[in-house]
PAROKE-263634 format. One record per residue (C-alpha): residue number from 1; x, y, z. Coordinates in nm, 4 decimals. Last residue first. Example, Ala and Ser with C-alpha at 12.3 -4.5 7.8 and 13.67 -1.06 7.14 Angstrom:
BEGIN
ATOM   resi          X          Y          Z
ATOM      2     1.3670    -0.1060     0.7140
ATOM      1     1.2300    -0.4500     0.7800
//
This chain:
BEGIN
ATOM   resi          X          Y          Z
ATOM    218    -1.5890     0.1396    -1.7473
ATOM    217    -1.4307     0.4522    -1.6166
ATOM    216    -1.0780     0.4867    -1.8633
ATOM    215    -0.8002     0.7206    -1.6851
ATOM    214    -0.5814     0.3944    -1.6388
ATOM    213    -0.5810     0.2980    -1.9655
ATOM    212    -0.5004     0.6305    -2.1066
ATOM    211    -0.2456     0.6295    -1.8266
ATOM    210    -0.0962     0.3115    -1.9995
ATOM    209    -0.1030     0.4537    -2.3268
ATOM    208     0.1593     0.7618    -2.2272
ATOM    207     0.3523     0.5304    -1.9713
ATOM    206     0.4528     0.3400    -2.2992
ATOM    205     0.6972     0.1133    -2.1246
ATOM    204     0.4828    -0.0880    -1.9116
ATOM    203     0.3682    -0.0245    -1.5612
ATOM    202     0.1365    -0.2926    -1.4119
ATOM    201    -0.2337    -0.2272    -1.2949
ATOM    200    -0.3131    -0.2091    -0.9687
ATOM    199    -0.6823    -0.2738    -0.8333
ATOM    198    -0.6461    -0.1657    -0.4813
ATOM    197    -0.9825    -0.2206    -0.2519
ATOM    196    -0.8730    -0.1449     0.1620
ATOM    195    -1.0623    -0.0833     0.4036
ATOM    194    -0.9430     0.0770     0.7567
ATOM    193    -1.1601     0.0016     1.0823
ATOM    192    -1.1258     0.2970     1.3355
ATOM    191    -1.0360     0.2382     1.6824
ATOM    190    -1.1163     0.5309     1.9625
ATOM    189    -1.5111     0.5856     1.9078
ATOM    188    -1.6506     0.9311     1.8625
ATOM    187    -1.8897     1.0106     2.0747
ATOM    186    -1.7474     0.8766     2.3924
ATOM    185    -1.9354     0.6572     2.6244
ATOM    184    -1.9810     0.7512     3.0302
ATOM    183    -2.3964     0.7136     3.0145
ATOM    182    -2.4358     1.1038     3.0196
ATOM    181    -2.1794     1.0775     2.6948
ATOM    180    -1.8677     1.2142     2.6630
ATOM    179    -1.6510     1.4270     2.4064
ATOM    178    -1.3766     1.4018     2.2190
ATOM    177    -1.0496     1.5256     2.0301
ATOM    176    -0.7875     1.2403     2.0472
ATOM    175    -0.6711     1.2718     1.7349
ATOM    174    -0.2407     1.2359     1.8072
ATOM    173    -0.1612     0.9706     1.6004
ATOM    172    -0.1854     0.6683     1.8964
ATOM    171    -0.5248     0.8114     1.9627
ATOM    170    -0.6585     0.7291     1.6268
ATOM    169    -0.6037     0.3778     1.7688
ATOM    168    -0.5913     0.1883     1.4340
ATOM    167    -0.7760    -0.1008     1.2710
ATOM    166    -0.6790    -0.3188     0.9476
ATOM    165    -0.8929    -0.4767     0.6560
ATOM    164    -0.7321    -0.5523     0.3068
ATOM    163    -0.7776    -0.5809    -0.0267
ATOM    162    -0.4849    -0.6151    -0.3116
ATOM    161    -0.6135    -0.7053    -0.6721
ATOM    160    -0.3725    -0.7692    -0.9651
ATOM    159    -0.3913    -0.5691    -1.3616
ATOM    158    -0.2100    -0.6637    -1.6736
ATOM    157    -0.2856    -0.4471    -1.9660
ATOM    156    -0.3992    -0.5646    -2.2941
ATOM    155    -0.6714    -0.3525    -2.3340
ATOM    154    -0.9750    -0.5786    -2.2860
ATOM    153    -0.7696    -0.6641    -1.9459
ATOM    152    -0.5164    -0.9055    -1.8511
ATOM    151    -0.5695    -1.0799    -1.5176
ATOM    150    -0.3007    -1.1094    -1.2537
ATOM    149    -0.4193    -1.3889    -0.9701
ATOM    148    -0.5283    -1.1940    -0.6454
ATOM    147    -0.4088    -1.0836    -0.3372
ATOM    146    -0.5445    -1.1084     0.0172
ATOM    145    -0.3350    -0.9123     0.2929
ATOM    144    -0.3533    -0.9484     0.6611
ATOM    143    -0.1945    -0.6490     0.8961
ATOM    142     0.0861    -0.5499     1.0847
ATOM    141     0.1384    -0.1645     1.1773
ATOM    140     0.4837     0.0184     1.2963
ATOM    139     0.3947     0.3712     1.4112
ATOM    138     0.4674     0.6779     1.2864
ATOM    137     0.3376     1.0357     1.4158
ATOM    136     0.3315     1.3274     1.1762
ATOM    135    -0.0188     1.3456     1.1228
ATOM    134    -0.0349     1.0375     1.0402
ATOM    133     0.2632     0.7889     0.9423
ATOM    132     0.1772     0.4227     0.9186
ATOM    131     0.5135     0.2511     0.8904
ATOM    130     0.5480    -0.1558     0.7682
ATOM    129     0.4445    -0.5222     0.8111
ATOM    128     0.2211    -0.6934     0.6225
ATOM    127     0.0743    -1.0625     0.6215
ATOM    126    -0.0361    -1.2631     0.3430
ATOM    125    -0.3200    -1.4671     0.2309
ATOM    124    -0.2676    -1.8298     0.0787
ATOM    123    -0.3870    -2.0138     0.3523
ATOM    122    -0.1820    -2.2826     0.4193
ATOM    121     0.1481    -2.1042     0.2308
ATOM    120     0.1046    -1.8067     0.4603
ATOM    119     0.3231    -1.5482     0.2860
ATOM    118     0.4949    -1.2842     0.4312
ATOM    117     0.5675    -0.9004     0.3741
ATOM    116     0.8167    -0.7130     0.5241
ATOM    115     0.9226    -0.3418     0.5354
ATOM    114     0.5694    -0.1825     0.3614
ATOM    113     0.5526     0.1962     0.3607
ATOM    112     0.2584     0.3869     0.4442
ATOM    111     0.1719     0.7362     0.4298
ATOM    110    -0.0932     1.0229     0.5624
ATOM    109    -0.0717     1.3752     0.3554
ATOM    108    -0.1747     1.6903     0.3928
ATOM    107    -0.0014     1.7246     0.7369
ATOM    106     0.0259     2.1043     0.8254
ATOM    105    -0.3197     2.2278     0.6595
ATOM    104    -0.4591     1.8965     0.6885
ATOM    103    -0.4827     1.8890     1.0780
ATOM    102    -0.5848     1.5602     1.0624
ATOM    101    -0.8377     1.5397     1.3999
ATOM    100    -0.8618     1.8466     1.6419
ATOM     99    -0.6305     2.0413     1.4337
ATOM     98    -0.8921     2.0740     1.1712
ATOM     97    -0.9405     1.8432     0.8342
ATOM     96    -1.2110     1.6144     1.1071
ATOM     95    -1.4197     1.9292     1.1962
ATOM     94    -1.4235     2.0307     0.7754
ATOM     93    -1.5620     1.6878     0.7160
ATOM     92    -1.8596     1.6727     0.9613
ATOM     91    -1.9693     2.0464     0.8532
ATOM     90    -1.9354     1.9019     0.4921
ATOM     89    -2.1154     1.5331     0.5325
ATOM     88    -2.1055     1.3363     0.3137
ATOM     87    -1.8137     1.1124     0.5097
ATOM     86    -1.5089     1.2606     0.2501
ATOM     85    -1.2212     1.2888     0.3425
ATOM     84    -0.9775     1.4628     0.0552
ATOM     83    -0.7958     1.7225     0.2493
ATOM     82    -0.6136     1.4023     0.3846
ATOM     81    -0.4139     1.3400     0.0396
ATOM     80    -0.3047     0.9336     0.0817
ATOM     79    -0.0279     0.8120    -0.0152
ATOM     78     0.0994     0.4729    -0.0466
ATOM     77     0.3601     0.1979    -0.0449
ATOM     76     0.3878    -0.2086    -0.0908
ATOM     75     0.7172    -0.3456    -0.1450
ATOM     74     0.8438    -0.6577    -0.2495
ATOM     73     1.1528    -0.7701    -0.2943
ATOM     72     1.2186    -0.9458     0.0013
ATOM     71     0.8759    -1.1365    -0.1301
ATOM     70     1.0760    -1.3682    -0.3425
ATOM     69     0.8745    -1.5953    -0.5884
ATOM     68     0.5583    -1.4060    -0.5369
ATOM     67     0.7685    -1.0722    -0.6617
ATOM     66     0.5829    -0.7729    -0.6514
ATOM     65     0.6504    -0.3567    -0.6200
ATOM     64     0.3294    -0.1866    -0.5885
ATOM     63     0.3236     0.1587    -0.6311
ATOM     62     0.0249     0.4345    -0.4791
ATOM     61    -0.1694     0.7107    -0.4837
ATOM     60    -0.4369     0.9054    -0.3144
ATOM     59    -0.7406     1.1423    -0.3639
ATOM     58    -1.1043     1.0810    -0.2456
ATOM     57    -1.0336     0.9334     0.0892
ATOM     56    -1.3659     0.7656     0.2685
ATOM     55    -1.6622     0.7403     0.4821
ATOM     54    -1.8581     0.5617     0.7163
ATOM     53    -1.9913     0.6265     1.0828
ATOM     52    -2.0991     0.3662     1.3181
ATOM     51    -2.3460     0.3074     1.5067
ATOM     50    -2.4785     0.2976     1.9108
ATOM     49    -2.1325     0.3629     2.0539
ATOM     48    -2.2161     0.7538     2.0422
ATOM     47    -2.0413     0.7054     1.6932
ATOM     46    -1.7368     0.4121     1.6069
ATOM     45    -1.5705     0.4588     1.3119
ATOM     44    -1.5402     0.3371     0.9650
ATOM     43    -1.3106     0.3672     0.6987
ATOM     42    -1.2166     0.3554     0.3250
ATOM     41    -0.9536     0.3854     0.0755
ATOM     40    -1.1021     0.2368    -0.2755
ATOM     39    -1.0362     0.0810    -0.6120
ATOM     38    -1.1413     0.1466    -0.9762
ATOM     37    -1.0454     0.5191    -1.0133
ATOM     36    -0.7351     0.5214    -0.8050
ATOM     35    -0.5493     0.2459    -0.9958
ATOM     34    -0.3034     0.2118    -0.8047
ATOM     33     0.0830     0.1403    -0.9754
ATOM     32     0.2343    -0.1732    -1.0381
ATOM     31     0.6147    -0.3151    -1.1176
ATOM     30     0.6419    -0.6833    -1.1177
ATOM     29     0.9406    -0.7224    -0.9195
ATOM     28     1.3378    -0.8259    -1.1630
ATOM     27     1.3702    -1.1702    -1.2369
ATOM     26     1.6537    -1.3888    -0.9934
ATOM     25     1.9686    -1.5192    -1.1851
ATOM     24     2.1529    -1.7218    -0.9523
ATOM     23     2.5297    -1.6921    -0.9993
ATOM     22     2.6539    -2.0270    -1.1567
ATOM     21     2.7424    -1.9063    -1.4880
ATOM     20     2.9318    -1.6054    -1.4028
ATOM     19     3.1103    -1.8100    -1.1741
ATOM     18     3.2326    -2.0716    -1.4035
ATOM     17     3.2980    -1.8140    -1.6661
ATOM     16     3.5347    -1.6512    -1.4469
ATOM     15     3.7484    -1.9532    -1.3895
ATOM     14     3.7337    -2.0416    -1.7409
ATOM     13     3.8201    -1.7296    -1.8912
ATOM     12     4.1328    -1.7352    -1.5763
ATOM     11     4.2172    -2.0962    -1.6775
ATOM     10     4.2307    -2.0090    -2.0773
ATOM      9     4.4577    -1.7143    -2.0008
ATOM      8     4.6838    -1.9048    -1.7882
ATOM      7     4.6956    -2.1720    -2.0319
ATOM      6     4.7855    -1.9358    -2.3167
ATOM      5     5.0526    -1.7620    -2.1141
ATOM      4     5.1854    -2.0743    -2.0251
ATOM      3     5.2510    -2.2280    -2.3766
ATOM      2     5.6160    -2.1090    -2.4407
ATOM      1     5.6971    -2.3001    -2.1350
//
């Protein structure tokens, strides 16, 4: 009996080191972050239904958490700063910051947060679900999502492509300034196309080096 204590402190190491053992260990998301200067936000919109209008967002950021092994840990969210449209055209531009389109003095910003993202393992693409907030209204988007291999750069730095192409009822976020046309069309068209060009590069520990590398043009 003298021996008990030792047994039933040998069974309970045991016991525990069974189930430490035989949890599954899963690796922590590849951690990203945009790389504004060598990707693009862009749109296009419909004008006197003839043509269409292009332009884009100057300013806006962005973090890409990814796991290919287990997309429930993924997450895809950005930012985009409004004031920062740009269709090169200034008298265009300063119609579409007013309250008639973005009102950019009370909603600088447009977001998007990702809640599920899938994989089609026949094609290889992906499909996203998540918020599109603008102007203050939110509605749930779904959209197709091509993603590249990682590369490594000159620098060392690992960087992964994200593109995609996705179109929104302006009217659903509350821009439904217009006009019409003697033949009954609109001037300015009611879906606009989104395009998207990310090139993300992944975080490492020297954040210092890494936004050198991010900063660099060529």
């Amino acid at each position: 009996m003298r021996n008990l204590p030792f047994i039933s402190t040998a069974f309970s190491f045991f016991l525990m080191s069974s189930l430490t053992f035989h949890e599954p260990i899963f690796a922590a998301p590849d951690s990203f972050q945009i790389d504004a200067v060598h990707s693009h936000v862009g749109f296009d919109i419909k004008h006197m239904v003839i043509t269409k209008v292009r332009g884009n967002f100057d300013s806006y950021s962005g973090s890409i958490l990814w796991d290919d092994e287990n997309l429930t840990h993924s997450v895809i969210e950005g930012t985009v700063e409004t004031q920062s449209i740009n269709t090169r055209n200034e008298k265009r531009d300063t119609h579409l910051r007013s309250g008639d389109f973005f009102k950019t003095e009370t909603f600088p910003v447009m977001t998007f947060k990702s809640a599920t993202i899938q994989k089609n393992n026949k094609t290889g693409d992906y499909r996203v679900t998540g918020t599109l907030t603008i102007k203050g209204v939110s509605k749930d988007i779904s959209f197709p999502l091509l993603v590249t291999d990682t590369i490594q750069d000159g620098y060392g730095y690992i960087r992964k492509g994200f593109s995609a192409q996705l179109s929104v009822n302006r009217f659903d976020y509350d821009m439904k300034w217009n006009k019409k046309l003697d033949n009954g069309g609109l001037v300015v068209g009611e879906k606009v196309t989104i395009y998207l060009d990310i090139e993300a590069i992944k975080k490492s520990e020297n954040k210092s080096t890494e936004t050198k590398a991010m900063e660099k043009k060529s």
